[in-house]
C-alpha positions as CSV (number, residue, x, y, z in Angstrom):
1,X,16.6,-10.8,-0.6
2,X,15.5,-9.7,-3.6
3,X,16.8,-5.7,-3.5
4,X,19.0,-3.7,-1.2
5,X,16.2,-1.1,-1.3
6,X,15.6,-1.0,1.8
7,X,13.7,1.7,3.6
8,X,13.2,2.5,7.3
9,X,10.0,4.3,8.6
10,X,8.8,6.0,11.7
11,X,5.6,6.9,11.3
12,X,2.3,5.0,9.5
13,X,3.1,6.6,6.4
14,X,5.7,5.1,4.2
15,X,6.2,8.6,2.5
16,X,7.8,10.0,5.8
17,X,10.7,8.1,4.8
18,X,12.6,10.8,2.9
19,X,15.0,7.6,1.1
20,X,11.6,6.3,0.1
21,X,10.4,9.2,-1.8
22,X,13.3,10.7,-3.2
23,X,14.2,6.9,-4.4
24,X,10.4,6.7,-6.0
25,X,10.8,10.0,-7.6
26,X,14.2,9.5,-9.0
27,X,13.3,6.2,-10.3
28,X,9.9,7.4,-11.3
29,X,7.9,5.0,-9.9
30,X,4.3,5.2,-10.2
31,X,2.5,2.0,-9.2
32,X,2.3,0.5,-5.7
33,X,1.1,-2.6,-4.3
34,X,0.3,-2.8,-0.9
35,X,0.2,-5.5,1.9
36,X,0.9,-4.6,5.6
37,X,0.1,-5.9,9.1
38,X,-2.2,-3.0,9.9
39,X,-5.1,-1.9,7.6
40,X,-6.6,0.6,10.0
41,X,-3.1,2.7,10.5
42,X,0.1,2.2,7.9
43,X,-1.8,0.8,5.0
44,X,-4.4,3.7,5.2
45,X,-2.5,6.2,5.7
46,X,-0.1,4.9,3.1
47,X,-2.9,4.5,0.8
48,X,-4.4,7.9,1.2
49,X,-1.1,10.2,0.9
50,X,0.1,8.1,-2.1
51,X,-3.8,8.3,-4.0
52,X,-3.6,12.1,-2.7
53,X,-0.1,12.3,-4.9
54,X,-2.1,10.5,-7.7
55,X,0.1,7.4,-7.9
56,X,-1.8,4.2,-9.0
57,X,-2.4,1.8,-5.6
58,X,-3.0,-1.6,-5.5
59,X,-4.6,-3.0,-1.9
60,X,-3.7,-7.2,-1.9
61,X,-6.4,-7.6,0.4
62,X,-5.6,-11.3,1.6
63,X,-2.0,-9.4,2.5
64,X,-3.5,-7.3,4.9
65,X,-4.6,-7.6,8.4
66,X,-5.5,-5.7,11.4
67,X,-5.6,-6.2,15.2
68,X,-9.4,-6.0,14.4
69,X,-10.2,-8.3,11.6
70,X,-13.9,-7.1,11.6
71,X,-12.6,-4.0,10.1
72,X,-11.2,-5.4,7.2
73,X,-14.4,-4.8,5.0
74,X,-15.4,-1.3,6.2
75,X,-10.8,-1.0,5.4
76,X,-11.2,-2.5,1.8
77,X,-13.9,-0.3,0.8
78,X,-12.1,3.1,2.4
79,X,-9.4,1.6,-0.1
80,X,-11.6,1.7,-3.2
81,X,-13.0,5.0,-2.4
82,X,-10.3,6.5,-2.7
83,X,-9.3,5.0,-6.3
84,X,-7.4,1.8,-5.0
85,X,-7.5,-1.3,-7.2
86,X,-8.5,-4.1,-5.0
87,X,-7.2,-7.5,-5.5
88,X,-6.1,-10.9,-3.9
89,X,-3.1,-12.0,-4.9
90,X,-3.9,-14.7,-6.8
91,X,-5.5,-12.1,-9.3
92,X,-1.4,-11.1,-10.0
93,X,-0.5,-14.5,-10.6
94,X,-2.6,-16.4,-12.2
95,X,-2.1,-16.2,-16.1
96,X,-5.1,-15.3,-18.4
């Protein structure tokens, strides 16, 4: 484990956990990257209320999936449209 930030959620959003945004405003955190098992349901909706905040977002889009994989596409460019980065994560670690 790399932190003991740890933050529990109830609904798709990750901003409905009140620990999570009270510790990203008191720690002034700005940039997100995001993964997630559903791109159709917690990664939008995460997406869309963090870009809606203006906070810089990051979509790894080979650590994303849904239960329907033909939406990936149509999912990555929702992500772009709304001012997402998009990225594989071998674009973070390779060195230029």
């Amino acid at each position: 484990m790399v932190s003991e930030n740890i933050f529990t959620k109830y609904k798709g959003n990750a901003l409905t956990s009140e620990a999570f945004a009270a510790f990203i405003k008191k720690n002034e955190i700005a940039d997100f990257y995001l993964t997630g098992g559903d791109a159709t349901a917690c990664v939008k909706s995460t997406c869309f209320n963090l870009r809606k905040l203006d906070y810089d977002v990051t979509v790894i889009t080979d650590g994303i999936t849904s239960y329907d994989k033909k939406k990936l596409p149509e999912m990555i460019e929702y992500y772009a449209k709304k001012g997402s980065h998009i990225v594989q994560f071998n674009d973070l670690t390779s060195v230029k």
